[in-house]
C-alpha positions as CSV (number, residue, x, y, z in Angstrom):
1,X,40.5,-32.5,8.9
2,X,42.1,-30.9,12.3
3,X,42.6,-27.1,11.8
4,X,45.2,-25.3,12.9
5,X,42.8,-23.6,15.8
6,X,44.1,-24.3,19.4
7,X,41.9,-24.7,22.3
8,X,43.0,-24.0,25.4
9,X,41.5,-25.1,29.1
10,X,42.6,-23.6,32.0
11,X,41.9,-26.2,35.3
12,X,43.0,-25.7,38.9
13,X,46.6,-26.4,39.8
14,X,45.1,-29.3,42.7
15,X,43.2,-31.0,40.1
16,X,46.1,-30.9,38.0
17,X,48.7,-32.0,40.4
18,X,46.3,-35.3,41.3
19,X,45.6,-35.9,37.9
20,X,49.8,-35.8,36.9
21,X,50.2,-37.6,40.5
22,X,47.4,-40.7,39.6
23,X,49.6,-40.9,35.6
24,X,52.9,-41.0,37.4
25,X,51.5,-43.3,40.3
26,X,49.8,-45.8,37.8
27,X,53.5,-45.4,35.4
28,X,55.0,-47.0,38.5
29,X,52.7,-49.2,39.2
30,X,52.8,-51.0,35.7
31,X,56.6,-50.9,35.9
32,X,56.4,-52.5,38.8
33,X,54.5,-55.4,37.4
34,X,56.7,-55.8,34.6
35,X,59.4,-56.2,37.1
36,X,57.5,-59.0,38.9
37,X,56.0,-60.7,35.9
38,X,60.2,-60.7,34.4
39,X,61.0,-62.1,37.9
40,X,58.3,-64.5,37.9
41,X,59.9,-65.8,34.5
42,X,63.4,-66.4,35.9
43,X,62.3,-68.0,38.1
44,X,59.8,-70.1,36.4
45,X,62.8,-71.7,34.0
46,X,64.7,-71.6,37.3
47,X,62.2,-74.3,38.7
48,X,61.9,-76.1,35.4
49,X,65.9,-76.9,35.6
50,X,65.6,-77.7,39.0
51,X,63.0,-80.2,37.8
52,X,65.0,-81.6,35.3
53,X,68.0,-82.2,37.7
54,X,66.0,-83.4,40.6
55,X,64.6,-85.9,37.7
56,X,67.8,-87.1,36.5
57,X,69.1,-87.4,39.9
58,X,66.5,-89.8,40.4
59,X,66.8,-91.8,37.7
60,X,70.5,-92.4,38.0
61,X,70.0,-93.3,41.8
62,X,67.3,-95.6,40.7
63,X,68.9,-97.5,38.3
64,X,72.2,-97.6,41.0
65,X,69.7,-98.8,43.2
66,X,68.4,-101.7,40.8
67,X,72.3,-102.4,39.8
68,X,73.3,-102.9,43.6
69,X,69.7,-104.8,43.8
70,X,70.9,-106.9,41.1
71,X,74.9,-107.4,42.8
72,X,73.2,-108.9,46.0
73,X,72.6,-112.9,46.8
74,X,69.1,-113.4,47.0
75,X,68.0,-113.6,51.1
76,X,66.5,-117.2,51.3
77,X,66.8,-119.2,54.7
78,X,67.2,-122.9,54.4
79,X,64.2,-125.3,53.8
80,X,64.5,-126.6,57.3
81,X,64.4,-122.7,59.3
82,X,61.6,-120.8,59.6
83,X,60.8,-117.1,60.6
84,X,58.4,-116.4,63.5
85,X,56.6,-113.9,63.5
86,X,56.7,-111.4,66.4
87,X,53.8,-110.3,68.2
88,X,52.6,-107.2,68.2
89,X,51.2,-106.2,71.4
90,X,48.8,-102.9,71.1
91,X,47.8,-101.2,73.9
92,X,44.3,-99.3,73.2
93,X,42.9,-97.5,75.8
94,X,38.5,-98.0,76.5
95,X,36.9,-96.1,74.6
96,X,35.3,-94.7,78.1
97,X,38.9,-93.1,78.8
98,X,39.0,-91.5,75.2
99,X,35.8,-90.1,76.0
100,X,36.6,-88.7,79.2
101,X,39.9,-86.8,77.6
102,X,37.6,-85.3,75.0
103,X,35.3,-83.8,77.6
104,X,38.3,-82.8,79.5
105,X,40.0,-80.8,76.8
106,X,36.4,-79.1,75.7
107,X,35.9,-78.3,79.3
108,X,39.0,-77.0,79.9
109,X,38.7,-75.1,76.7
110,X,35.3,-73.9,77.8
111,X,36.4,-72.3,80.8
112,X,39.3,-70.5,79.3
113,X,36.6,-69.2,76.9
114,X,34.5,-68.2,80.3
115,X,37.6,-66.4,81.6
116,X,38.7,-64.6,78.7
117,X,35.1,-63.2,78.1
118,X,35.1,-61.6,81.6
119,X,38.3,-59.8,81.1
120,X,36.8,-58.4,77.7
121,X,33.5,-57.3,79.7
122,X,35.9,-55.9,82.3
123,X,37.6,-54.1,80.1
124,X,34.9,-52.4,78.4
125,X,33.3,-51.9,81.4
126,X,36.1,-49.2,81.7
């Protein structure tokens, strides 16, 4: 069982004013989590009723979609037109001229390198 004795430790006032400062500093720091993690849940139920909106938004614009989609005549041409089909002209450049940019931009790119290198030696030249 505890007695009824006291101890008593004398320390240094620094030591004691860190110590008191790192219990108040951690105090704050814990109630500043709690503040985060009680943000964090607003917002989290914040996000799921976005969800749910943005979900029932969707639905009902789907389902005007497929009721409009339902309304509409059917887009057959008669038995005696046909579509033609457009051509699709591509214009692809040789693979030589692809080539030739590449090297341009990485020699380009190589000689900024060069010049910014001899500013830095220049500069620590100083």
């Amino acid at each position: 069982m505890a007695s009824k004795e006291e101890l008593y430790v004398s320390i240094s006032p620094e030591i004691y004013k860190k110590g008191k400062y790192a219990i108040l500093k951690s105090k704050s720091d814990i109630i500043l989590a709690l503040k985060y993690i009680r943000n964090l849940r607003v917002l989290a139920r914040q996000k799921r009723d976005l969800k749910l909106n943005l979900n029932k938004l969707v639905s009902s614009t789907l389902s005007e979609i497929k009721a409009l989609q339902e309304k509409l005549p059917d887009n057959k041409l008669p038995k005696g037109i046909t579509k033609k089909k457009k051509k699709e002209v591509k214009q692809e450049r040789p693979k030589k001229e692809k080539k030739k940019e590449k090297e341009k931009i990485k020699d380009s790119l190589d000689e900024e390198l060069k010049s910014i290198q001899e500013k830095l030696m220049s500069l620590n030249s100083y």
